[in-house]
C-alpha positions in Angstrom: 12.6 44.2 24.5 11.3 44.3 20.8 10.1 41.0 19.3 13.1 40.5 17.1 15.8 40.7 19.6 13.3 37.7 21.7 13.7 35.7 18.6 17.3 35.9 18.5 17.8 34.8 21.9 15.2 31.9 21.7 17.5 30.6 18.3 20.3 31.3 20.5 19.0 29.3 23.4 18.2 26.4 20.9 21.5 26.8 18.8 23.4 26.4 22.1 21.7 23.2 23.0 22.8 21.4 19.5 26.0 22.8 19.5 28.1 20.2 20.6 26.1 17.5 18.2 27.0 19.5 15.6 29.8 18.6 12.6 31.3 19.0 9.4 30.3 16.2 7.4 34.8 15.9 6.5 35.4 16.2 10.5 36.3 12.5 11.6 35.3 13.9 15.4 31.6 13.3 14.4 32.2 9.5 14.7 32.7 9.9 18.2 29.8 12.0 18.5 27.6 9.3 16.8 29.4 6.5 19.3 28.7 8.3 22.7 25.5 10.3 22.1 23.6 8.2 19.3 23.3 10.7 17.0 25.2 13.7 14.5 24.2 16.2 12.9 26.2 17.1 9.4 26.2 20.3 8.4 25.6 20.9 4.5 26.6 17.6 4.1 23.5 17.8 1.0 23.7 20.1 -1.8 21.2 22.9 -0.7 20.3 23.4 -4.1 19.3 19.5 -4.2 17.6 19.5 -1.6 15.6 22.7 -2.4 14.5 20.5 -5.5 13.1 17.7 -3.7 10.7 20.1 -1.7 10.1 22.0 -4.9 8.8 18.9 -6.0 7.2 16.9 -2.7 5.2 20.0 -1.6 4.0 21.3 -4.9 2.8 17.4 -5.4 1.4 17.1 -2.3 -0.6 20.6 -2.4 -2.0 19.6 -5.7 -3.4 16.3 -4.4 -4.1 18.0 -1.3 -6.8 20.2 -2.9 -7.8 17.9 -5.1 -9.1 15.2 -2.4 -10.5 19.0 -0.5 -12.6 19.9 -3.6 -14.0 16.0 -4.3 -14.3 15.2 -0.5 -15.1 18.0 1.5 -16.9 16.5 4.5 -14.0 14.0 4.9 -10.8 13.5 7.2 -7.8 14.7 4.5 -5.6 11.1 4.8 -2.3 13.0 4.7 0.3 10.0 5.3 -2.1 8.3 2.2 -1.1 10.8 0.2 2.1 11.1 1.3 3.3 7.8 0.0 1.5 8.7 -3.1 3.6 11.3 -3.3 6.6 9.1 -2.5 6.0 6.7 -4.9 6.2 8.8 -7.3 9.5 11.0 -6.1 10.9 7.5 -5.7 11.2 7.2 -9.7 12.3 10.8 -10.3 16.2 11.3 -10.9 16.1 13.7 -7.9 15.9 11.2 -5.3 18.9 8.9 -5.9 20.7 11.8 -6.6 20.4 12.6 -2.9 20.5 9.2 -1.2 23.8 8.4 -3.2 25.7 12.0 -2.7 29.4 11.0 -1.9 29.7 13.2 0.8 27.0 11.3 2.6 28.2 7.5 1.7 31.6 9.0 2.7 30.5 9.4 5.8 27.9 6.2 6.6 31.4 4.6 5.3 33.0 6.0 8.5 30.5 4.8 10.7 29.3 1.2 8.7 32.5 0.2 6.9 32.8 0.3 3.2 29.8 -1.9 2.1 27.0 0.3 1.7 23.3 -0.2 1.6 20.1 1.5 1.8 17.1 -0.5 3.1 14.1 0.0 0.1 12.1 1.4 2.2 11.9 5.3 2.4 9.8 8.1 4.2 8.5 11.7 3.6 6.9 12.8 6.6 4.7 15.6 5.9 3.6 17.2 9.3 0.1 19.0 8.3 -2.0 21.1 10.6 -5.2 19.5 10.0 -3.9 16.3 10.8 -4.4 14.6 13.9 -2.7 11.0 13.1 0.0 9.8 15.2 2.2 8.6 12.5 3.4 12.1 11.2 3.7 13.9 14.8 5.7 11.0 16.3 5.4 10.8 20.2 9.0 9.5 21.7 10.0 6.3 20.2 12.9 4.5 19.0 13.2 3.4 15.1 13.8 -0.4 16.4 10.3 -0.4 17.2 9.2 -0.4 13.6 11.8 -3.0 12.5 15.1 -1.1 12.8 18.2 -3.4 13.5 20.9 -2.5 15.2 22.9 -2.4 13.0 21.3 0.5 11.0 21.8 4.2 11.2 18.4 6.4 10.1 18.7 9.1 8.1 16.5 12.5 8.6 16.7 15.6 6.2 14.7 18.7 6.5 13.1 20.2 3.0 13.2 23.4 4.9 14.9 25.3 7.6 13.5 23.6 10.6 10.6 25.6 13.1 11.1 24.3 16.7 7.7 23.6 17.5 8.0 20.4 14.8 11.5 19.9 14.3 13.0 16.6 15.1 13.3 16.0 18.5 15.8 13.3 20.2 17.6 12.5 23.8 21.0 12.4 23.5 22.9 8.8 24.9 18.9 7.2 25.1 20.8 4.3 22.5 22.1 2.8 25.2 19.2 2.1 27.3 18.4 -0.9 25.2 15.1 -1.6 23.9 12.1 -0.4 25.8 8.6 -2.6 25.5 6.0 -0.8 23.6 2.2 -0.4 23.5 0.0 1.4 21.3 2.9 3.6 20.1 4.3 4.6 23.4 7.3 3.3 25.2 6.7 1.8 28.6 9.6 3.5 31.1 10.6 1.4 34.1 9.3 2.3 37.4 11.6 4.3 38.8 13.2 5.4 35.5 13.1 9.0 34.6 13.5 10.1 30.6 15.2 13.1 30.1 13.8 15.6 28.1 14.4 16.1 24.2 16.4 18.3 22.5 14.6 20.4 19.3 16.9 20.0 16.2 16.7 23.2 15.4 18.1 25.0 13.9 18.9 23.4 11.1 19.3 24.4 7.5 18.4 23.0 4.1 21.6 20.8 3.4 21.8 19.2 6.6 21.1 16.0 8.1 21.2 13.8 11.1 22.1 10.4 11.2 20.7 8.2 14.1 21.2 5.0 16.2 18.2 2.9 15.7 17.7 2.4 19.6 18.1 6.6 19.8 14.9 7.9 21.4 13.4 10.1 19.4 10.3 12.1 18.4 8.5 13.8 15.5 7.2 17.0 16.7 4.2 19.0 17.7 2.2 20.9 15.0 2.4 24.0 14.4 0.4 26.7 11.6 2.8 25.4 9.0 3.4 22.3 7.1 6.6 20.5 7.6 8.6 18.4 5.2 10.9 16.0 5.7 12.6 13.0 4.4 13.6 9.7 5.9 15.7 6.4 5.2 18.1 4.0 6.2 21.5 2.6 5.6 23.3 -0.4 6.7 26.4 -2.9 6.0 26.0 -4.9 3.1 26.5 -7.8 5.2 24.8 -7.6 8.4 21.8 -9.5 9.9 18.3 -8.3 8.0 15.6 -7.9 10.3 12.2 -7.1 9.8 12.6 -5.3 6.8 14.1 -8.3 4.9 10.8 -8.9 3.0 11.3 -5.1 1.3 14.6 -5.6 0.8 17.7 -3.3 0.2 20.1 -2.3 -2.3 24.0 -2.3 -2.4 25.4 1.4 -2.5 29.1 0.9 -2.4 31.0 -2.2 -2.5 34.3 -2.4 -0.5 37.7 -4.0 -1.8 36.8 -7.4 -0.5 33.4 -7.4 -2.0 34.9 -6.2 -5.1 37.6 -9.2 -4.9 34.6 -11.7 -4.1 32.3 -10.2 -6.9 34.7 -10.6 -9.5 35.6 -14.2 -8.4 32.1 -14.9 -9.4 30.6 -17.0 -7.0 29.9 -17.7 -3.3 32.1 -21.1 -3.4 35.1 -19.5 -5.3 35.8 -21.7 -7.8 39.3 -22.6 -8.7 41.1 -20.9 -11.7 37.6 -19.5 -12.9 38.9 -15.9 -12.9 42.8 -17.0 -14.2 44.0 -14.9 -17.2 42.2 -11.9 -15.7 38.9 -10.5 -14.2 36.1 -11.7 -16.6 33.0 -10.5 -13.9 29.5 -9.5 -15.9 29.7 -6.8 -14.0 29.7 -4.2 -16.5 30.7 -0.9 -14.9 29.7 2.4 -15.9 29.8 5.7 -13.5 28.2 9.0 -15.3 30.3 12.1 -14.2 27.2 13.9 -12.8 
């Protein structure tokens, strides 16, 4: 059997195994799917052409540093999640990125799952999954996201730059969100005697314009590496208004407002004040939405 016909039953194989977690971004079955396995995955629910633009620019950034810290330190361990965040940081104030974490198609859907008031935890990721990199942070061994401060109340957010390689694509076990939270120690969940994990499922494949959206209790897990660097991008909504966690001290910012936020906003203050919005809505807030 030639090589090529092998590769297209191995993408079979793994294209059977995601097939029922898989949804159109405007089918309202992928709420159940998120309810009973802990997990969806949207398809082209991202521009592609968007999304090609942010890895345009993360790996071209990160290459560029990456050679640069080769060429002045050649004797020393590359710190790829340092640079990384560098790289982050600096995507963070490009255009580019809100563009993608504010796409209505994607806020139209967190709206079906979190209600109409919308907002995204400041924090952000970009895992880049090197070769020469040996740290557990960017090959995540099984985990769930409430072990690094994830509420319950928030859904994660993972897009592939590129189409996805099943030796480091996302791995996760479906219906693990309701197995409530597992003690950790040193980065590794301690199972029950007598409990057995099931095995993960390889996201893959997936294309440039799709993403999965996660339960924060979801077990999940980065990937092995492979000959090739992967890149990927990470973040989290929530409601507006439910309880902050851990991440409180980073903070997040309001999305989308629904009506009775917009009702409340406009009244002005937290103890409503009698007749201080009579003869019309006189709210500072200023609104101006760019057709974009």
């Amino acid at each position: 059997m030639g090589k090529q016909k092998m590769d297209s039953l191995t993408q079979d194989h793994y294209l059977q195994q995601i097939k029922p977690f898989l949804h159109n971004f405007n089918d309202p079955e992928f709420v159940e799917c998120f309810v009973e396995n802990g997990f969806v995955i949207l398809k082209q629910i991202l521009p592609p052409a968007l999304v090609h633009k942010h890895f345009e620019f993360v790996s071209s950034r990160y290459e560029e540093l990456r050679k640069d810290f080769q060429q002045k330190h050649p004797d020393k361990k590359l710190p790829v999640l340092g640079i990384s965040n560098h790289v982050l940081k600096e995507f963070e104030r490009d255009p580019l990125f809100d563009q993608l974490v504010r796409n209505k198609n994607l806020l139209d859907a967190l709206e079906k799952l979190l209600g109409p008031d919308l907002a995204k935890t400041n924090s952000n990721s970009i895992f880049i999954n090197d070769p020469v990199d040996d740290s557990p942070v960017t090959a995540k061994e099984l985990h769930q996201e409430a072990w690094s401060g994830a509420t319950v109340d928030d859904i994660q957010i993972w897009v592939p730059y590129h189409p996805t390689d099943p030796k480091t694509t996302m791995g996760v076990v479906p219906g693990s969100h309701y197995y409530g939270f597992f003690p950790n120690r040193n980065r590794k969940p301690i199972i029950p005697e007598g409990f057995e994990m099931p095995e993960t499922i390889p996201m893959h494949p997936l294309e440039v314009g799709d993403a999965i959206l996660f339960h924060g209790l979801l077990f999940h897990g980065g990937g092995k590496r492979s000959d090739r660097i992967r890149y990927a991008l990470a973040f989290r909504f929530r409601s507006s208004f439910a309880p902050v966690g851990l991440y409180r001290s980073q903070g997040f910012t309001t999305i989308r407002n629904g009506p009775m936020t917009r009702i409340c906003t406009a009244l002005g203050n937290d103890l409503l004040s009698p007749l201080r919005t009579y003869g019309g809505n006189i709210s500072n807030e200023d609104k101006y939405e760019a057709d974009i």
